[in-house]
N, C-alpha and C positions, 0 to 999 in steps of 0.2 A: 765395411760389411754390414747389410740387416741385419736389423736387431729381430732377438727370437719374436717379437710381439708382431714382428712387420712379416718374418715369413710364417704365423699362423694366421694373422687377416688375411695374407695370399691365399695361406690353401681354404681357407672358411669359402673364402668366395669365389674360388674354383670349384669346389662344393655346390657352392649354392647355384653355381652353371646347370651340376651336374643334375641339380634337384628338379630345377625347371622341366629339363629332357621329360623327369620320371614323372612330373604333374605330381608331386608332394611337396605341401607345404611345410613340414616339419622332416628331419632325418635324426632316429636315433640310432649312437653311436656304443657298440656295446665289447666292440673288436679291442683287444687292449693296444695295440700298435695303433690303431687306427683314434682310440682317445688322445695317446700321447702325440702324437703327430699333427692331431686339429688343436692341444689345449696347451702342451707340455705337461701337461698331467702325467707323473708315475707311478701310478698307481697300478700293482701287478694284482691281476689274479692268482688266488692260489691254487685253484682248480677251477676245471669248468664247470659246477653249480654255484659257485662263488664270484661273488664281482666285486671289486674296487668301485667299482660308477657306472655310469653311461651320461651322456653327451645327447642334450638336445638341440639342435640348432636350424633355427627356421630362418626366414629372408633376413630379418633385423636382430632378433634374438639370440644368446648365446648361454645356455644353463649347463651345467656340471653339478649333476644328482649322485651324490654318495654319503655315508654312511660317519660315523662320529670317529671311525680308525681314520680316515684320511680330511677331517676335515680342515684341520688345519694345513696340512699337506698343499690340498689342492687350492687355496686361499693362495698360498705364494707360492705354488707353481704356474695355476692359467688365471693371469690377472683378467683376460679378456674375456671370462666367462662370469657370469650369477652363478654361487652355490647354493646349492639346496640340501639340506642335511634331510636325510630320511632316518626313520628311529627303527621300522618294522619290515624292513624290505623296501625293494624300487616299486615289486608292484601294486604296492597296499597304497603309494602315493602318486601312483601312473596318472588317473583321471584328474588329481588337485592340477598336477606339472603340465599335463596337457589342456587342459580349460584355461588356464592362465597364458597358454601359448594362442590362444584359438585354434588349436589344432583340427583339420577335419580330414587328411591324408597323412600317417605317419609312415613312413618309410624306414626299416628296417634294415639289419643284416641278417639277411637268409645265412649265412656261414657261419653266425654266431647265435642265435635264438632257439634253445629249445623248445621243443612242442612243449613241455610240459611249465613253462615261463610262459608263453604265449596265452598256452589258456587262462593263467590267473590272471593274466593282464587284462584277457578281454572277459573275463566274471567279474575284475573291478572294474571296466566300464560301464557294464550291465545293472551293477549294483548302482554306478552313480548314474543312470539313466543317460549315459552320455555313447552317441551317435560317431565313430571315429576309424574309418578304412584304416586299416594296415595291409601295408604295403611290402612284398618280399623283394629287398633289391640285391643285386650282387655285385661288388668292386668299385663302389661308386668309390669310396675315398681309395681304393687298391690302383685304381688307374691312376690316380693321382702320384702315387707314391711311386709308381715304377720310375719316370724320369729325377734324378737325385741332382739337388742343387752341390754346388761346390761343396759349400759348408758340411754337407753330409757326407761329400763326396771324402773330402779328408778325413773326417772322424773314421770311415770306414778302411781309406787307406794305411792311418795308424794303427787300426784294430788288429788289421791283415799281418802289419810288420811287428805288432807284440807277437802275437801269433806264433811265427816263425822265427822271430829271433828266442823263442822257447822252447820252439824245437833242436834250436842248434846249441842250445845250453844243456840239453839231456842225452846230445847223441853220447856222451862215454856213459853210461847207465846202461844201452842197450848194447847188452852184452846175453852169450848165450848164457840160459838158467834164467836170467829175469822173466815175471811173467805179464798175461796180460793187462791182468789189476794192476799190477805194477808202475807197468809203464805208461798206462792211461793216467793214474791217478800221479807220476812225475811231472808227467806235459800239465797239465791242468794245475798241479800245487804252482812249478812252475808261471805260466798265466798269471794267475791269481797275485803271486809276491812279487810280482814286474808291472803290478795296476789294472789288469785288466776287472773290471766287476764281478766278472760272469765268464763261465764259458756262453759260445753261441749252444753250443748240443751236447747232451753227454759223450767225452770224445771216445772214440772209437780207437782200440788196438786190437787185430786180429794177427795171431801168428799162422803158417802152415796150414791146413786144410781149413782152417774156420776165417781165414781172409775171404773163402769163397760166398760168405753169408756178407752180402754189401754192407747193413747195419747190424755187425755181431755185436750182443756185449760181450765185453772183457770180462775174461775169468780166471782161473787157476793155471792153464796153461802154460808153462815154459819158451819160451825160447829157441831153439834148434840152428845151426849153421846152417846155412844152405838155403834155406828156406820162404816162401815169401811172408812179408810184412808187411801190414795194409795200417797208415792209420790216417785215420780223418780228424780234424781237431777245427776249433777256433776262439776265440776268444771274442766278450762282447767290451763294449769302450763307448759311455756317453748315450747305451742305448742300443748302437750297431753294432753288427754283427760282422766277424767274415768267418770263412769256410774255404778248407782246404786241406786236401791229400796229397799223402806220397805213400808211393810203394819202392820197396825195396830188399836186399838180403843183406846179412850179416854172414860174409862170409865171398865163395863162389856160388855165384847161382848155377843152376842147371841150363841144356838148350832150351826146354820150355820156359822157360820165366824169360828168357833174352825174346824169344818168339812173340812171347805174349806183351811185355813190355814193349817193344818196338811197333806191335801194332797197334795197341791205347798210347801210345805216345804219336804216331803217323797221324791219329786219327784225331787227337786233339790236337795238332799243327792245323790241320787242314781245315779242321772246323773253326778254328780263330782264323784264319786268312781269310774263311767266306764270310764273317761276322760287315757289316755295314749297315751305313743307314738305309732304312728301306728293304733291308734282307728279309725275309721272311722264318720266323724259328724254329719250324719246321722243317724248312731246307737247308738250317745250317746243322739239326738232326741229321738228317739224311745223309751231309757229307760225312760225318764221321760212322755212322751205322753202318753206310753201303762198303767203305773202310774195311772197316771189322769184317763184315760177310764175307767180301773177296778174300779176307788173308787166313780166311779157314771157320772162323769165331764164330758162325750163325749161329743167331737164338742164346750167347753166352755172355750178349750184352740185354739186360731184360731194362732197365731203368731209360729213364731218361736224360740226355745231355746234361743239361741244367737247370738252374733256378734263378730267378733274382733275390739280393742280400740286400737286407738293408737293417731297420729296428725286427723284424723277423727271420729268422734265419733262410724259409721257404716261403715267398712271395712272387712277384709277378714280375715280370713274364718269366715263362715256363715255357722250357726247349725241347719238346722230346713229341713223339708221334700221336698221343693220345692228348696231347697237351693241348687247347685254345691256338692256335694259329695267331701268331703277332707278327706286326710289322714292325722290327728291330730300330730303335731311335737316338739320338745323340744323349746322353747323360744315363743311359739307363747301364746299372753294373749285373751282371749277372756270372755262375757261375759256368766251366767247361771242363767235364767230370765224365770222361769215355771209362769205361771199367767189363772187363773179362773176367768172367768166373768159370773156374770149375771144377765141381764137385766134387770131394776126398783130395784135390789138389792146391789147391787154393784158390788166390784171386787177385787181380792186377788195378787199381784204379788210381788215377790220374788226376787231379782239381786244381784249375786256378780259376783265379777271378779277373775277369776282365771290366774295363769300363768304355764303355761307346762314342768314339768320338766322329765326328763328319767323315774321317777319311777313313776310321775303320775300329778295331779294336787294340786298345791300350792293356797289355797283361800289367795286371799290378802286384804280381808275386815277383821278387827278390831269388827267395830259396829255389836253389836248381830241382830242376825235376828227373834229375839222375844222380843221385845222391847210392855215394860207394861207403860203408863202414868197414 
């Protein structure tokens, strides 16, 4: 198997393909997925006016500029990078880092740069008399990362099976009376004392009328027989993330919840059978949407299919009607997440993950998706 050092030179200079395309000579990198992935850098932000680093890297060049919390840090995590320790900020030492590069096109991430970072950057150019196009780009490293090499491909598929084998460690807990704090914060302790680092999202437990809010937070709520149960969970491992739902009742369900389940479950069959390579994501939207409309649902699915997993929980490609239009490829995981709601009643959704192979799509979920308590 490559060594980590061999697939960050790969992606450096699929990068630097990508830089050509955009006629910039330098790319900074300010995305935290997007550092760990060109550096091995983990370096997290802790919010978004906060940074760990960023990542300059031009044709020959490879810098990693942060700060004296990570400097050691980043020393023995991206051997293949120059560190630059900054004392007062990134942007008080923007012009030093870029005259040292020859900078004269920097290209940025428009998805990560505040207007209000931007301007200090360019008043310290201004100040150091120095002459330097920025450049707004978007997904240069994000294209990269949709196709997932093996290596990543397993870390993801053990993340998926902590995941759920934590689910199946708490099903006697869900009982009627427990609530929704409750049982979010089981699955998750859960996780956590089985290895996982991290959850992938804060997980989600909705009982009865508040499953119809796609991302409820958990509250006070109880439990009730009969009722539906919506919960979304995953757990992160090495970095990766996965993501995955089940709905279900404690107890008998009623004829609606059989109604509605049966049609987010039709609808996520059908949309993994059209998944291949060359599919297009928007038409494997479409199969499961047009789905839902015909069996009554119009308009009570508002979200999108899916997403792609990987070191981000929501990444690319993205399946839903308002989404970017992709052409579906071998290695890429993403998830398939059909969901009904509605209102004062509840809500039905459906998730697994799939992984892309030549002939078609690979489910990598284990746990049944008709799960009886």
């Amino acid at each position: 198997m490559p060594s980590a050092r061999a697939f960050h030179r790969s992606r450096i200079q699929r990068l630097r393909k990508a830089m050509k395309k955009e006629h910039i000579d330098t790319f900074m990198v300010l995305f935290q997925e997007n550092r760990r992935y060109l550096s091995g850098f983990t370096g997290e932000d802790t919010q978004f006016d906060e940074s760990a680093g960023a990542l300059f890297i031009t044709g020959e060049q490879q810098v990693l500029a942060t700060d004296f919390r990570y400097d050691t840090q980043a020393r023995s995590e991206a051997p293949l990078f120059e560190v630059f320790r900054y004392r007062e900020g990134l942007a008080k030492v923007f012009p030093e880092i870029l005259k040292s590069l020859g900078t004269e096109r920097l290209g940025f991430e428009s998805i990560r740069m505040s207007v209000m970072e931007r301007r200090r950057m360019e008043d310290h150019l201004k100040k150091a008399k120095m002459k330097v196009e920025l450049v707004a780009t978007a997904g240069l490293v994000e294209q990269i990362r949709m196709v997932k090499s093996a290596a990543e491909t397993a870390v993801i598929r053990k993340a998926l099976r902590l995941a759920e084998n934590a689910f199946e460690r708490i099903i006697p807990l869900l009982k009627p009376g427990i609530s929704e704090k409750e049982a979010a914060w089981a699955l998750e302790k859960e996780m956590r004392e089985s290895g996982a680092e991290g959850v992938s999202f804060p997980v989600i437990a909705a009982f009865g009328e508040n499953s119809a809010l796609p991302h409820a937070i958990p509250g006070d709520r109880p439990l009730k027989a009969g009722e539906p149960v919506l919960l979304d969970w995953g757990a992160r491992l090495d970095g990766y993330c996965s993501d995955i739902s089940r709905s279900f009742c404690i107890g008998k369900p009623d004829a609606l919840f059989k109604k509605i389940f049966r049609a987010v479950h039709d609808a996520q069959k059908k949309a993994i059978e059209a998944i291949h390579a060359g599919a297009s994501t928007r038409e494997v939207d479409r199969v499961a949407r047009s789905l839902i409309h015909r069996r009554g649902f119009k308009g009570r699915f508002g979200h999108g299919l899916g997403h792609g997993v990987g070191l981000a929980i929501h990444e690319a490609p993205r399946l839903g009607p308002a989404a970017k239009d992709t052409l579906i490829a071998p290695g890429m995981v993403f998830t398939v997440e059909p969901g009904i709601y509605i209102p004062e009643w509840g809500g039905i959704r459906l998730e697994n993950m799939v992984f892309v192979k030549k002939g078609g799509a690979e489910v990598l979920n284990r746990l049944p998706i008709e799960i009886g308590i």
